[in-house]
N, C-alpha and C positions, 0 to 999 in steps of 0.2 A: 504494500500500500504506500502510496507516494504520502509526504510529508504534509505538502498542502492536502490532502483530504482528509487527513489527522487534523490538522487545522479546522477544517472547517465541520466536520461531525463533533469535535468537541469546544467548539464558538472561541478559540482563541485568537488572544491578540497575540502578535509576532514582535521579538522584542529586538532579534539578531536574525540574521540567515533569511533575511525575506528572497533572496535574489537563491536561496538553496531549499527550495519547498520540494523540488523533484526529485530529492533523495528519496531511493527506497526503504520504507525498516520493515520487517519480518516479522521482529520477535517488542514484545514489550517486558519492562524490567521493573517493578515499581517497586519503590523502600526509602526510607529514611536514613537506612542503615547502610551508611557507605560502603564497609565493608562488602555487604551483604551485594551490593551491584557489581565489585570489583569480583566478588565470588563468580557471578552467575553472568558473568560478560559474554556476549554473541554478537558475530558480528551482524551487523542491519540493524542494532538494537535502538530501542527508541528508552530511555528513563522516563520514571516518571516520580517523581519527589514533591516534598513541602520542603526539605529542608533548602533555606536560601544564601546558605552562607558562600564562601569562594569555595570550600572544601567539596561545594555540590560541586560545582566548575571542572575542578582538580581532577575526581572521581571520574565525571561523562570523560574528560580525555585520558587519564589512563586507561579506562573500560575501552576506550573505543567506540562511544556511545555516536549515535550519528546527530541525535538531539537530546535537547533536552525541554521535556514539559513540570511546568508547575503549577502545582493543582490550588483550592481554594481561594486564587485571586490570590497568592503571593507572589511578589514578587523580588528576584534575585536582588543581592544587594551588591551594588554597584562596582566593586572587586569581583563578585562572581561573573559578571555581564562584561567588565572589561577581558576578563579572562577568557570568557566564551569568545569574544572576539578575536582575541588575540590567535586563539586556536578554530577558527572557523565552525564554532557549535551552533547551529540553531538554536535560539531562546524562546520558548511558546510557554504563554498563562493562558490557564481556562479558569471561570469562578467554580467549577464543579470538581465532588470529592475523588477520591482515589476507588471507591469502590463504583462510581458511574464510568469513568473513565476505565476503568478494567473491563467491565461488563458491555460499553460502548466497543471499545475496539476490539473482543474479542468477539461480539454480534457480528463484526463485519470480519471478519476472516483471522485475526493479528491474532498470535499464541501467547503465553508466558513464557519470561523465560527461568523459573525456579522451579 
């Protein structure tokens, strides 16, 4: 599933990477728990977090994340966003929880990846 249709089934605003929606992701990773993404990394992977600090940032690029979504209307804080830039991450918020967004993109085709 391409990036922009993640966008737009889950009404998000695009904060980085508007000009990189046509990446493909496969698999969805969703946690809080840094570790726990760098565990269960695949490649295509899309994260998906609340947590907003740069450490999210850090995490999508050593995982190898192709984006990154942030669920409940939070948004990264602005060491995290400079970093997503620096390393070409797509930044995507939706105001919707981690459990609509799992249940969303797995509806339309997207696996877990834990």
């Amino acid at each position: 599933m391409r990036l922009s249709e993640i966008r737009d089934l889950l009404e998000c605003d695009v904060l980085n990477g508007e000009n990189d929606l046509s990446i493909e992701i496969d698999i969805v990773i969703a946690s809080d728990g840094m570790s726990e993404i760098l565990t269960f990394a695949r490649p295509n992977a899309l994260m998906v977090t609340s947590l907003t600090n740069i450490q999210s940032a850090r995490t999508a690029h050593m995982a190898d994340a192709q984006a990154i979504v942030y669920i409940r209307g939070k948004r990264p804080e602005e060491r995290a966003l400079d970093y997503a830039r620096k390393y070409d991450i797509p930044v995507l918020v939706t105001k919707m929880g981690v459990f609509d967004v799992c249940g969303i993109l797995r509806e339309n085709g997207l696996k877990g990846g834990m």
